[in-house]
Gaussian input, Z-matrix of N, CA and C with variables (Angstrom, degrees):
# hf/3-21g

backbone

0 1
 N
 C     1     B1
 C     2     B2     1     A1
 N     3     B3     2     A2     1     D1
 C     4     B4     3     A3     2     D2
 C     5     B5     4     A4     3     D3
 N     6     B6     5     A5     4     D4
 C     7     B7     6     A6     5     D5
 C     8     B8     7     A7     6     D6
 N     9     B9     8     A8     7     D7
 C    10    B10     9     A9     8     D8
 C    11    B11    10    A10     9     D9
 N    12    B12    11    A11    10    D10
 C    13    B13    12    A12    11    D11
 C    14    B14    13    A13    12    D12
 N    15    B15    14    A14    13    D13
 C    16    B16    15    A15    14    D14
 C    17    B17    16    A16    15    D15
 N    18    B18    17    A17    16    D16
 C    19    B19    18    A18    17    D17
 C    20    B20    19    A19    18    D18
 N    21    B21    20    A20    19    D19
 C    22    B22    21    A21    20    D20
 C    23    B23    22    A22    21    D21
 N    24    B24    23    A23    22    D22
 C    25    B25    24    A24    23    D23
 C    26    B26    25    A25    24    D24
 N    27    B27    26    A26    25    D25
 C    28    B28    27    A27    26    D26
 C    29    B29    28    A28    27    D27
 N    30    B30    29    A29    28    D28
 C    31    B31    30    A30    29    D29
 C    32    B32    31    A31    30    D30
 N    33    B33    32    A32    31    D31
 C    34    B34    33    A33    32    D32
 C    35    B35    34    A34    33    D33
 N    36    B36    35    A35    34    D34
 C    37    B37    36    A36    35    D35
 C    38    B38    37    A37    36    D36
 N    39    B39    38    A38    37    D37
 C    40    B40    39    A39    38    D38
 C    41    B41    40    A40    39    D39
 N    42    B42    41    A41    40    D40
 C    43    B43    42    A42    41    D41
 C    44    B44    43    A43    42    D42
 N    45    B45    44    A44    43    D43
 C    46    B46    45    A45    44    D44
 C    47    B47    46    A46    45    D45
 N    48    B48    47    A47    46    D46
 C    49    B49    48    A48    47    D47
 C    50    B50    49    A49    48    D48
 N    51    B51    50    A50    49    D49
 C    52    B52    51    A51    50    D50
 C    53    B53    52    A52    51    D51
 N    54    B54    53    A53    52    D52
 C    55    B55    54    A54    53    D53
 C    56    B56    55    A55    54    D54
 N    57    B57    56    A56    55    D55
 C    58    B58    57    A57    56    D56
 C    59    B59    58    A58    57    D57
 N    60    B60    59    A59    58    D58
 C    61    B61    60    A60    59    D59
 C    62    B62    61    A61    60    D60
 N    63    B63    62    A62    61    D61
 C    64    B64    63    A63    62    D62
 C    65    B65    64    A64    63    D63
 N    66    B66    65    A65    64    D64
 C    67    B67    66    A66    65    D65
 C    68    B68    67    A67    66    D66
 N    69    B69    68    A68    67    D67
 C    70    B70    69    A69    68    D68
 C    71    B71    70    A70    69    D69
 N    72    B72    71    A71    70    D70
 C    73    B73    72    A72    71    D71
 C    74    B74    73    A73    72    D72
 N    75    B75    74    A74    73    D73
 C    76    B76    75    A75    74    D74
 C    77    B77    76    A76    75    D75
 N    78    B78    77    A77    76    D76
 C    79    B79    78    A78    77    D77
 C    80    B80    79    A79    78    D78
 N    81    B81    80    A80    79    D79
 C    82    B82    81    A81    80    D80
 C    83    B83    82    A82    81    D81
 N    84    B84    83    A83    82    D82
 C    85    B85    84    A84    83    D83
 C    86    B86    85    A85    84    D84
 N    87    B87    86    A86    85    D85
 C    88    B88    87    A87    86    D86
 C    89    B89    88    A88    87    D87
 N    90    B90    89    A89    88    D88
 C    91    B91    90    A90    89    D89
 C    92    B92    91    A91    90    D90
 N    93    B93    92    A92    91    D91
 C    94    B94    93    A93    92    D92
 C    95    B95    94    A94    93    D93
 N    96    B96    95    A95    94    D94
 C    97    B97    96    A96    95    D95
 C    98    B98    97    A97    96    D96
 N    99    B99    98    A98    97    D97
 C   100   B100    99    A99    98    D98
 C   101   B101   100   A100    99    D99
 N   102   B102   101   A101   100   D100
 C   103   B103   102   A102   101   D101
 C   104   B104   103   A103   102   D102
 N   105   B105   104   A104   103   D103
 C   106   B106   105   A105   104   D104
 C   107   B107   106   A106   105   D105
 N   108   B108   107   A107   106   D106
 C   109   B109   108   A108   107   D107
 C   110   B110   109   A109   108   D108
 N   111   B111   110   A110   109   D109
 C   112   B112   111   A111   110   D110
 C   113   B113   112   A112   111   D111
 N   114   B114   113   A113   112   D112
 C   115   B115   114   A114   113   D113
 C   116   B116   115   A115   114   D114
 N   117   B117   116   A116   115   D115
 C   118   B118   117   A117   116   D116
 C   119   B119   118   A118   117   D117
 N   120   B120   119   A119   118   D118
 C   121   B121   120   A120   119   D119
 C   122   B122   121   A121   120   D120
 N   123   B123   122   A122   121   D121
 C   124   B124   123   A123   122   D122
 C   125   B125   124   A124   123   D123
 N   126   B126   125   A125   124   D124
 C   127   B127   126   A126   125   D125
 C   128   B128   127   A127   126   D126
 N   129   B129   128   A128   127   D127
 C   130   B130   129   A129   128   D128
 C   131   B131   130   A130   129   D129
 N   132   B132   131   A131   130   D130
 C   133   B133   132   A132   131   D131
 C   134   B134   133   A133   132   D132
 N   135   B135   134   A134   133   D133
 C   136   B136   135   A135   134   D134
 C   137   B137   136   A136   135   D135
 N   138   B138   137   A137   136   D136
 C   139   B139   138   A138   137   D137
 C   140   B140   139   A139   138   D138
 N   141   B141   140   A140   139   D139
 C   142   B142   141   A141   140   D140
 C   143   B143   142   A142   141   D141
 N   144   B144   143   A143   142   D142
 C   145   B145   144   A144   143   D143
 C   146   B146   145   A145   144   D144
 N   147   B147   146   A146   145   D145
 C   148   B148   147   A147   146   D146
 C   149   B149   148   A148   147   D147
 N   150   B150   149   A149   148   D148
 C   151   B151   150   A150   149   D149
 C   152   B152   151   A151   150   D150
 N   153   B153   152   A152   151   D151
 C   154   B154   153   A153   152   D152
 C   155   B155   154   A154   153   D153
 N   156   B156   155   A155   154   D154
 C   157   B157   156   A156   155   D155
 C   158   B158   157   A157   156   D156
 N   159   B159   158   A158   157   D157
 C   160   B160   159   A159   158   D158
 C   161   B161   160   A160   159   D159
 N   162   B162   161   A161   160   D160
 C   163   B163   162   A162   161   D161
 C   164   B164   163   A163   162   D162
 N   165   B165   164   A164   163   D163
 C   166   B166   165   A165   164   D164
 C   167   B167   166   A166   165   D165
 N   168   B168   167   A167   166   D166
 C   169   B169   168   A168   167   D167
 C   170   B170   169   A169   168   D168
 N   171   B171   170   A170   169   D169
 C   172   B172   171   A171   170   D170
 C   173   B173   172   A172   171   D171
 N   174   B174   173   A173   172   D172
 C   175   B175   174   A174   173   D173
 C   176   B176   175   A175   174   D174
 N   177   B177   176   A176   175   D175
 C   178   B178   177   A177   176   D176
 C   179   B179   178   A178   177   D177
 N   180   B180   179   A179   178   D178
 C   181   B181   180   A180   179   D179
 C   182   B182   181   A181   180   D180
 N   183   B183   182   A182   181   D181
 C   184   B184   183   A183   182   D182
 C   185   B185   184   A184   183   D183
 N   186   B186   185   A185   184   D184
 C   187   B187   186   A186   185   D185
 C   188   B188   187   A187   186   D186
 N   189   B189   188   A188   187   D187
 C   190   B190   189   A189   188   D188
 C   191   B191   190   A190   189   D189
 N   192   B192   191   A191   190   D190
 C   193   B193   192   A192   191   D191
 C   194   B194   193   A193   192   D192
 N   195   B195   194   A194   193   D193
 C   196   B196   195   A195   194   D194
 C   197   B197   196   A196   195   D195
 N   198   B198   197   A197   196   D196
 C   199   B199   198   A198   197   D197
 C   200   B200   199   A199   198   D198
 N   201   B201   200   A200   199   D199
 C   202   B202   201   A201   200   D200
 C   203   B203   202   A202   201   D201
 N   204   B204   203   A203   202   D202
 C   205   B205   204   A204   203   D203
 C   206   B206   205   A205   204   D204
 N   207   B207   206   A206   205   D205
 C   208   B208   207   A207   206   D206
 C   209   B209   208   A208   207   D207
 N   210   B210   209   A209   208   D208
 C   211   B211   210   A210   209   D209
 C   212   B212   211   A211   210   D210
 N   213   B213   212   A212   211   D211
 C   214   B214   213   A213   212   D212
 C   215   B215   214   A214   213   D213
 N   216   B216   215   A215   214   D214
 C   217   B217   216   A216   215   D215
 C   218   B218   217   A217   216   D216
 N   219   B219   218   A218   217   D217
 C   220   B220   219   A219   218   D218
 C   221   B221   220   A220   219   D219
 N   222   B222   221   A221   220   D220
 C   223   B223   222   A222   221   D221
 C   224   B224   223   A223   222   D222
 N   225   B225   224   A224   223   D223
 C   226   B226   225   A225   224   D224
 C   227   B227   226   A226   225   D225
 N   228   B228   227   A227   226   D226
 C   229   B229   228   A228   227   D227
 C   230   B230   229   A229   228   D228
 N   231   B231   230   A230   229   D229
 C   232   B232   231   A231   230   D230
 C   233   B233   232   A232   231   D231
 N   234   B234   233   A233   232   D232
 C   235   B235   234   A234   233   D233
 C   236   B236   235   A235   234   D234
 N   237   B237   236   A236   235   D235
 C   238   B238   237   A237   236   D236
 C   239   B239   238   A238   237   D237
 N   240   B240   239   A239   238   D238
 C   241   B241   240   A240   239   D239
 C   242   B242   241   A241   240   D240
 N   243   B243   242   A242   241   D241
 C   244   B244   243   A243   242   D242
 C   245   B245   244   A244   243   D243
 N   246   B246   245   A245   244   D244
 C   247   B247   246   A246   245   D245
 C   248   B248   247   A247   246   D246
 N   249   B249   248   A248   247   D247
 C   250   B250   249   A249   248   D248
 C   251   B251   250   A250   249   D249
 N   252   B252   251   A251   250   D250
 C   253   B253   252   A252   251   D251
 C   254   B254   253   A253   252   D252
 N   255   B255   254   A254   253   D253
 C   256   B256   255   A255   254   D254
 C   257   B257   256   A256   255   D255
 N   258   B258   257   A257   256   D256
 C   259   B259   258   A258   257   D257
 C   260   B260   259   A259   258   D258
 N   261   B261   260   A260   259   D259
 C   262   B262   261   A261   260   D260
 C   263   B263   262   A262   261   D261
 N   264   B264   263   A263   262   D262
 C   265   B265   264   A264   263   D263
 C   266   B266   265   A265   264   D264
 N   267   B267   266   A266   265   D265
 C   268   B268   267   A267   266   D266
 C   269   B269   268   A268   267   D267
 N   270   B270   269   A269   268   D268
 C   271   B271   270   A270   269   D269
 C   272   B272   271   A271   270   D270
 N   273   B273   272   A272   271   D271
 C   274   B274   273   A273   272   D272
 C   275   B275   274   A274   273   D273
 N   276   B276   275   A275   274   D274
 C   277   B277   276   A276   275   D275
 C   278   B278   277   A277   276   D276
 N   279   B279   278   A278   277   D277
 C   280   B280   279   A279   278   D278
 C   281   B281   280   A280   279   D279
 N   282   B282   281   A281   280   D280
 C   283   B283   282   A282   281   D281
 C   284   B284   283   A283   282   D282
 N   285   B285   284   A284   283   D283
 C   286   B286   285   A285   284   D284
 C   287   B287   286   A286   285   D285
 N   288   B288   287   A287   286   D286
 C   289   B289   288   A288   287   D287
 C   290   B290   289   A289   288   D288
 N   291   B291   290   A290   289   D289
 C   292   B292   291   A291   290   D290
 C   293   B293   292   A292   291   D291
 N   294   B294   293   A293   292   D292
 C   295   B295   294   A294   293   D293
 C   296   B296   295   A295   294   D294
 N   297   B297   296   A296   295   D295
 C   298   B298   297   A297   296   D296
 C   299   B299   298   A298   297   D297
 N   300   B300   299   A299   298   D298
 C   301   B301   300   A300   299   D299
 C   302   B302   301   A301   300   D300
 N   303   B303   302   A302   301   D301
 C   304   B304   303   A303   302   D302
 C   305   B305   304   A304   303   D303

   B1=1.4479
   B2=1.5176
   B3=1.5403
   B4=0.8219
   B5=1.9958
   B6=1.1843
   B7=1.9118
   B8=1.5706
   B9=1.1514
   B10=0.9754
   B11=1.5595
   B12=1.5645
   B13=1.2586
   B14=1.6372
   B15=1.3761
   B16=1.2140
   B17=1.5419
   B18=1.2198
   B19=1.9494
   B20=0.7862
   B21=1.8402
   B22=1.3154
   B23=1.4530
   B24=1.2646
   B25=0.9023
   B26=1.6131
   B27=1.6046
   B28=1.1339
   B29=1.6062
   B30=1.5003
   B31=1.8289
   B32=1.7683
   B33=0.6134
   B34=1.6693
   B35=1.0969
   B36=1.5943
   B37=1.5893
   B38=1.6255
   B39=1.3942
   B40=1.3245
   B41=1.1625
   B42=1.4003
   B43=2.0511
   B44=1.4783
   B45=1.1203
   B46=1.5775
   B47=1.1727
   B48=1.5553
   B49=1.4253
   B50=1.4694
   B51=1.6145
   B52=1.1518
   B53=1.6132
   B54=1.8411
   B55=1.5010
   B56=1.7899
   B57=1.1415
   B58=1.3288
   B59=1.6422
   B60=1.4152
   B61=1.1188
   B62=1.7622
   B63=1.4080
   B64=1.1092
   B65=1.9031
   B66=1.6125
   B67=1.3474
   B68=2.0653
   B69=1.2482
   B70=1.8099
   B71=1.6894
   B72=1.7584
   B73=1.5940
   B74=1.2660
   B75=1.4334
   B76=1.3692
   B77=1.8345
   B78=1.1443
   B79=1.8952
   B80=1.2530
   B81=1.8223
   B82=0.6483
   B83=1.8430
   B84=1.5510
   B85=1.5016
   B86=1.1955
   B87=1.6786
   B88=1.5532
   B89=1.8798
   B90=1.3500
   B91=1.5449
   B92=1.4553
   B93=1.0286
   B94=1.2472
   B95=1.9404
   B96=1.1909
   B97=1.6780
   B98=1.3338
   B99=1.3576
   B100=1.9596
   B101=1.8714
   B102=1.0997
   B103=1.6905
   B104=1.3743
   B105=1.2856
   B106=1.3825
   B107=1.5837
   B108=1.2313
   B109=1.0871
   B110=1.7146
   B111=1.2023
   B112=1.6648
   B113=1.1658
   B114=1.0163
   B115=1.8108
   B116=1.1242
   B117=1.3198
   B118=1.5327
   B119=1.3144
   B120=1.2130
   B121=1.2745
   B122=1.9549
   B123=1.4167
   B124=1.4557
   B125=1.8568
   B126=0.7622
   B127=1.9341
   B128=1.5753
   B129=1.2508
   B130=1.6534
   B131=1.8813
   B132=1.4199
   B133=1.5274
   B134=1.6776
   B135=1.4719
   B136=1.5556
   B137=1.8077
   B138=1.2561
   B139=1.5073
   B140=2.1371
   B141=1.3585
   B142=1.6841
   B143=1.5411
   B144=1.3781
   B145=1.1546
   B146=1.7739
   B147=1.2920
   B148=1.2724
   B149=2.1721
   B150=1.2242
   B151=1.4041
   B152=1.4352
   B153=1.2063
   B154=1.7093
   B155=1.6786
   B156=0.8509
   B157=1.7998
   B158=1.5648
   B159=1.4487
   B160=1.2934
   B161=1.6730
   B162=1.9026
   B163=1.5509
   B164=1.7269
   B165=1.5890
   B166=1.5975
   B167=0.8529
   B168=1.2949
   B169=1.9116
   B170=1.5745
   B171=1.4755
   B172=0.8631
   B173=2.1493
   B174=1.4184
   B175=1.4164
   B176=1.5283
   B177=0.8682
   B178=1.4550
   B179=1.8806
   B180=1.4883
   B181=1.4527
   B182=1.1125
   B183=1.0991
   B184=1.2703
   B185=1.4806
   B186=0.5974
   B187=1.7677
   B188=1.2848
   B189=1.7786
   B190=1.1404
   B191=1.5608
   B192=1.1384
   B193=0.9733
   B194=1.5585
   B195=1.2487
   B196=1.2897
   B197=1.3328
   B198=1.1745
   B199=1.0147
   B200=1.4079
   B201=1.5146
   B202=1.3269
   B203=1.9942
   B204=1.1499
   B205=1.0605
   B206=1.5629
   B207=1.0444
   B208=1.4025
   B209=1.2207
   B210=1.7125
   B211=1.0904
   B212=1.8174
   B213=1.7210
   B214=1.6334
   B215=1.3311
   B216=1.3312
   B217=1.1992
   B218=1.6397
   B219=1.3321
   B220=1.1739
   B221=1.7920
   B222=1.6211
   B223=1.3309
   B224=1.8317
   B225=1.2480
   B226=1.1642
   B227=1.7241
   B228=1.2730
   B229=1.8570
   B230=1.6013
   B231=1.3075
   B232=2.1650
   B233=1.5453
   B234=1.1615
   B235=1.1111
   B236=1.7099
   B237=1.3439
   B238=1.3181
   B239=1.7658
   B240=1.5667
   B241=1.5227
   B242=1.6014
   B243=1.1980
   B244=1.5278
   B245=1.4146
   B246=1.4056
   B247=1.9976
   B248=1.6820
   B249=1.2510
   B250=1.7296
   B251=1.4004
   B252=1.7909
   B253=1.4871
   B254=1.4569
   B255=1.8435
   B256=1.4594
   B257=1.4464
   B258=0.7864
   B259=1.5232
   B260=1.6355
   B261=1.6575
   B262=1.5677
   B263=1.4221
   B264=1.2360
   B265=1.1811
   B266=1.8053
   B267=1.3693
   B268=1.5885
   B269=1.3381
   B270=1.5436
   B271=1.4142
   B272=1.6423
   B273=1.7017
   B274=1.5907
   B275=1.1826
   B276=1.3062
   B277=1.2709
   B278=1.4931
   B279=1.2597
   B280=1.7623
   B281=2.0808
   B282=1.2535
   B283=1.8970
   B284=1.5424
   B285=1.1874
   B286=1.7685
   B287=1.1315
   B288=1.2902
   B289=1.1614
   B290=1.8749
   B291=1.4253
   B292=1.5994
   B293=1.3746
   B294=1.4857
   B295=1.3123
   B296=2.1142
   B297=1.4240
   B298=1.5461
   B299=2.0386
   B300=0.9456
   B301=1.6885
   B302=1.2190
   B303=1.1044
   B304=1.6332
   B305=1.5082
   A1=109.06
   A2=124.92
   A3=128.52
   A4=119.45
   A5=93.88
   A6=87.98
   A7=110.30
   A8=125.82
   A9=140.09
   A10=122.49
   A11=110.72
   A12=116.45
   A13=86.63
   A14=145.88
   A15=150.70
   A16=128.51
   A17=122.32
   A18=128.32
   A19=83.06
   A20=112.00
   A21=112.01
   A22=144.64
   A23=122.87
   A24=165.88
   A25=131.99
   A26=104.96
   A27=122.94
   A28=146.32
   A29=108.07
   A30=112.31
   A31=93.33
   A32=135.70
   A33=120.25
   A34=111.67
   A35=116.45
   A36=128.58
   A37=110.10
   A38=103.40
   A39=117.69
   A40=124.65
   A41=109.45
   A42=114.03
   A43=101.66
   A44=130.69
   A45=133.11
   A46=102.68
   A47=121.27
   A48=105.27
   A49=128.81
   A50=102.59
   A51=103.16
   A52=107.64
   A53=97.84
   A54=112.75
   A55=102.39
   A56=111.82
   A57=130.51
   A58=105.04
   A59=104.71
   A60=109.04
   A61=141.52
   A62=108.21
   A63=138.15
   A64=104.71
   A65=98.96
   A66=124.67
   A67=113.80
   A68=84.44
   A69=85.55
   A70=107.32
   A71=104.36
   A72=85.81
   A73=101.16
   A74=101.16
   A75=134.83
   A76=111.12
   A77=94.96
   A78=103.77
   A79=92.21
   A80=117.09
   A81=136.81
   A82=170.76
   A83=122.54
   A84=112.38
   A85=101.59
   A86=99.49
   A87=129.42
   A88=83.10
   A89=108.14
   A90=109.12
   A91=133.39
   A92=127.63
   A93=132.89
   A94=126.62
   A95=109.90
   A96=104.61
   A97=101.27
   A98=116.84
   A99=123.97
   A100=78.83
   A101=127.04
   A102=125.23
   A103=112.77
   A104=119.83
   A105=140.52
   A106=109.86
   A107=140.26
   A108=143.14
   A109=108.37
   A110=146.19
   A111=125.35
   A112=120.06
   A113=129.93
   A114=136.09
   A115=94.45
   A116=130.83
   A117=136.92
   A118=123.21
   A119=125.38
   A120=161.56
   A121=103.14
   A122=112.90
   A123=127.26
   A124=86.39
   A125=133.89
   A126=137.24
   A127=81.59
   A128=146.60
   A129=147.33
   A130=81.40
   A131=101.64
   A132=92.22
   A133=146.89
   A134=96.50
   A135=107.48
   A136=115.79
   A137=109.98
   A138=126.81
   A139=105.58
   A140=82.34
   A141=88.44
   A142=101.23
   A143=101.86
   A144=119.64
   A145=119.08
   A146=111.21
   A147=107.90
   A148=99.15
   A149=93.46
   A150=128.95
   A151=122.36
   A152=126.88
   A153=148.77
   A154=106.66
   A155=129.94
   A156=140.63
   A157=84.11
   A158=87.67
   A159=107.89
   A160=119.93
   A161=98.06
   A162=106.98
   A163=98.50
   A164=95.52
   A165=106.84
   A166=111.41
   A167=102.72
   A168=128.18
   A169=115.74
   A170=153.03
   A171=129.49
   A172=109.88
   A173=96.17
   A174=106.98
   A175=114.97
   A176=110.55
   A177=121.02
   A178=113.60
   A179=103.31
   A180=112.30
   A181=120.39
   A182=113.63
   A183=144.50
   A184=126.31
   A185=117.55
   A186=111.85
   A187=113.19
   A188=134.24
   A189=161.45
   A190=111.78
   A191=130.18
   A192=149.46
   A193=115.54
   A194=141.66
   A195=148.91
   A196=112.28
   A197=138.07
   A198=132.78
   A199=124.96
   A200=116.73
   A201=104.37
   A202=122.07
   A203=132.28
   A204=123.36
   A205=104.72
   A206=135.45
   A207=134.93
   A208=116.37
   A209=120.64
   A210=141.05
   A211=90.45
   A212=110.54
   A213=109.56
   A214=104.08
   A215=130.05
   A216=134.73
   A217=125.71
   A218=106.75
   A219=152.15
   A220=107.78
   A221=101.78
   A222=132.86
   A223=116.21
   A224=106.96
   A225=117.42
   A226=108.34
   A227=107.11
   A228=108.45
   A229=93.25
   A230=88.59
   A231=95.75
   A232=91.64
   A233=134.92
   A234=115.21
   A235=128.23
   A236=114.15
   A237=153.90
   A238=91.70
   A239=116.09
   A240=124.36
   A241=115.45
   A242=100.02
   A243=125.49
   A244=105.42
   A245=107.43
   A246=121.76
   A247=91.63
   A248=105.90
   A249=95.71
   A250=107.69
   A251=111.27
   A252=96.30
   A253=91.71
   A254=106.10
   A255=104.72
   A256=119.41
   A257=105.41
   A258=110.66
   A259=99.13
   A260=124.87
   A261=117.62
   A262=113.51
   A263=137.63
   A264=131.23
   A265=103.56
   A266=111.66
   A267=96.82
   A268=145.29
   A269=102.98
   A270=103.25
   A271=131.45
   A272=92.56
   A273=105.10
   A274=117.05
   A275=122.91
   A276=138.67
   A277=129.66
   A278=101.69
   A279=124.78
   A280=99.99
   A281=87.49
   A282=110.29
   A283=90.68
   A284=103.35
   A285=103.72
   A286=119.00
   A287=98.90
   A288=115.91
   A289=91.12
   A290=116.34
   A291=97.50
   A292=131.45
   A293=118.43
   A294=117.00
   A295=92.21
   A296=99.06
   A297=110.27
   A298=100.00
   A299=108.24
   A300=102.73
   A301=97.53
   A302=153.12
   A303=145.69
   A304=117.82
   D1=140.65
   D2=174.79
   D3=-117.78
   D4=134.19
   D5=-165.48
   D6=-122.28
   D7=114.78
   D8=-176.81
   D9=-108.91
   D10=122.41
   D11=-145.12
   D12=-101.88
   D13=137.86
   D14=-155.63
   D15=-150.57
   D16=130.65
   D17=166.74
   D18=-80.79
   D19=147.36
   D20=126.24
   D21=-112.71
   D22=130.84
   D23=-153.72
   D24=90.77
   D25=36.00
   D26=142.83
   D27=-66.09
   D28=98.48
   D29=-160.32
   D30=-58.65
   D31=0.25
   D32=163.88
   D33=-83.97
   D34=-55.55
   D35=168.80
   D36=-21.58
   D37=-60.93
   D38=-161.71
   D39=-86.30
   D40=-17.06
   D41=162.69
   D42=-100.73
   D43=16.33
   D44=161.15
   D45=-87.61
   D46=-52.87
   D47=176.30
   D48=-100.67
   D49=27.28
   D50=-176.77
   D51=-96.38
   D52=-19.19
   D53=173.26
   D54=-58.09
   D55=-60.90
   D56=-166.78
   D57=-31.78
   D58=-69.33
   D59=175.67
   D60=-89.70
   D61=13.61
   D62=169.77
   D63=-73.21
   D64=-54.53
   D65=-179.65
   D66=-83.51
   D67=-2.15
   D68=166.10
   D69=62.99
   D70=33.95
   D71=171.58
   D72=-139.16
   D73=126.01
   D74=179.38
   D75=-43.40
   D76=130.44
   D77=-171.45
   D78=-136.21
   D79=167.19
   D80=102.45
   D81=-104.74
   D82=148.03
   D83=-145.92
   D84=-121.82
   D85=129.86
   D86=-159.77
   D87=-111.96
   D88=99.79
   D89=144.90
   D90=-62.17
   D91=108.19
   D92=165.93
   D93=-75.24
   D94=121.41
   D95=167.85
   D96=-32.05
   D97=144.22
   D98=172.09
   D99=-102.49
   D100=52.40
   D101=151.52
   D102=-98.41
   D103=130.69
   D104=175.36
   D105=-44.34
   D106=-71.41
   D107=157.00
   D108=-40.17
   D109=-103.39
   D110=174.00
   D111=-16.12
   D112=-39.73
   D113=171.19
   D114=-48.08
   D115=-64.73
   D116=-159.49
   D117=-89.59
   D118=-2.35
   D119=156.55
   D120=-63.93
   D121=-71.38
   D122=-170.17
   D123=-75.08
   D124=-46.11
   D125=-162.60
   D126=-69.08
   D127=-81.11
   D128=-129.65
   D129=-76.27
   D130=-58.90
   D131=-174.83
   D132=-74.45
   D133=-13.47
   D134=159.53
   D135=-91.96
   D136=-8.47
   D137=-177.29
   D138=60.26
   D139=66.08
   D140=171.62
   D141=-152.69
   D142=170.78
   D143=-167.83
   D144=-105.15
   D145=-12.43
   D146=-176.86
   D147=-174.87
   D148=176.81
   D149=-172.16
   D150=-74.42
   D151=107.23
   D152=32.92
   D153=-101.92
   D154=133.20
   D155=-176.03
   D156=-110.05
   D157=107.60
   D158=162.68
   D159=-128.60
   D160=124.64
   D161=-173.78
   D162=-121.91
   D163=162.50
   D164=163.40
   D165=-126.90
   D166=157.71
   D167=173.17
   D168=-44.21
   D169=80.60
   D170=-166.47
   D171=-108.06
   D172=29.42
   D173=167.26
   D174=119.44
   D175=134.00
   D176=166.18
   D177=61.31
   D178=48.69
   D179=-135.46
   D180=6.63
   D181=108.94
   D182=157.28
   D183=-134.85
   D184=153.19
   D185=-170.62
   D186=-156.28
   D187=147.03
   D188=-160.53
   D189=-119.34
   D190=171.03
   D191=-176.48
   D192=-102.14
   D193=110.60
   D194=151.31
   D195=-74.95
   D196=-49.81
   D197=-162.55
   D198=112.03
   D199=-157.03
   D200=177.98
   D201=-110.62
   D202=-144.06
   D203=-172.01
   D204=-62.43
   D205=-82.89
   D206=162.99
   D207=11.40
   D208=-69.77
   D209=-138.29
   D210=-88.83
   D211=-35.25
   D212=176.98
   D213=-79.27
   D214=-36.09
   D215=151.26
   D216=-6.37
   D217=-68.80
   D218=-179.83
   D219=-50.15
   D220=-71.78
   D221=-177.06
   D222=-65.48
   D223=-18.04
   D224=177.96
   D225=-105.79
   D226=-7.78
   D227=175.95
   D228=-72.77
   D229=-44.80
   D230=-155.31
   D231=-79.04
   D232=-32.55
   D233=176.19
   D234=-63.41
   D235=-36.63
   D236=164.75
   D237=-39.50
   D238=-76.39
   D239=161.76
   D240=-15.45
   D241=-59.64
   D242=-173.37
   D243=-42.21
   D244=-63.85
   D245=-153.22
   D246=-134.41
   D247=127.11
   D248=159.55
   D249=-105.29
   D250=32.72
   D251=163.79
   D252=-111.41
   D253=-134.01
   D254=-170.50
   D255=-76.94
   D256=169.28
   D257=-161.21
   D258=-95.64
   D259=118.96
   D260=-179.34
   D261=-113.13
   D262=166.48
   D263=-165.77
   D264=-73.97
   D265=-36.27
   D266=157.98
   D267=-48.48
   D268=-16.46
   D269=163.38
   D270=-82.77
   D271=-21.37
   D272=173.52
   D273=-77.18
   D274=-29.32
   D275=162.81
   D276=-65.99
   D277=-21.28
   D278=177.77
   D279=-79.16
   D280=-51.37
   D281=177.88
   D282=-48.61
   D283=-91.44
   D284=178.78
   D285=1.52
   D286=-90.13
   D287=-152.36
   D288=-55.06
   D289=-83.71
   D290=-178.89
   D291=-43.32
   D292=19.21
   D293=-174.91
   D294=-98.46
   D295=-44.88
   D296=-172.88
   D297=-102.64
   D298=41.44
   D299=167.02
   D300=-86.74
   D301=-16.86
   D302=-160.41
   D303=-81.21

């Protein structure tokens, strides 16, 4: 599972999950207040700096950090590499993990 923490009407927000579902993989979306204080609240406590915070499932809920649009951006090229069919959350998860083996 992938969970994506979100403004709305944030254009990052919204081509993060426009990837998501372009690519047929099921998320879920954590709205956030667009209030300055809650912003900074979710930023100190997920340890990021800005908008869409995007994590995955990495077992037994538990979950990791992807990053932000870019970074799924990113994670969905190499996954793409991976399979030239559909794209499954095992492959994002396959990415992961060799992205942070080091």
């Amino acid at each position: 599972m992938i969970v994506l923490y979100v403004l709305e009407g944030c254009p990052f927000c919204e081509k993060a999950m426009k990837m998501m579902n372009e690519n047929k993989i099921k998320f879920e979306k954590i709205i956030v207040p667009n209030k300055d204080d809650i912003k900074t609240i979710y930023k100190k406590k997920m340890n990021m700096k800005s908008f869409p915070m995007i994590f995955i499932e990495v077992g037994n809920n538990k979950y990791s950090k992807i990053g932000g649009c870019s970074d799924l951006e990113l994670y969905l090229e190499k996954c793409k590499e991976l399979s030239k069919s559909e794209l499954k959350i095992d492959n994002i998860y396959a990415v992961y993990k060799a992205f942070n083996s080091n």
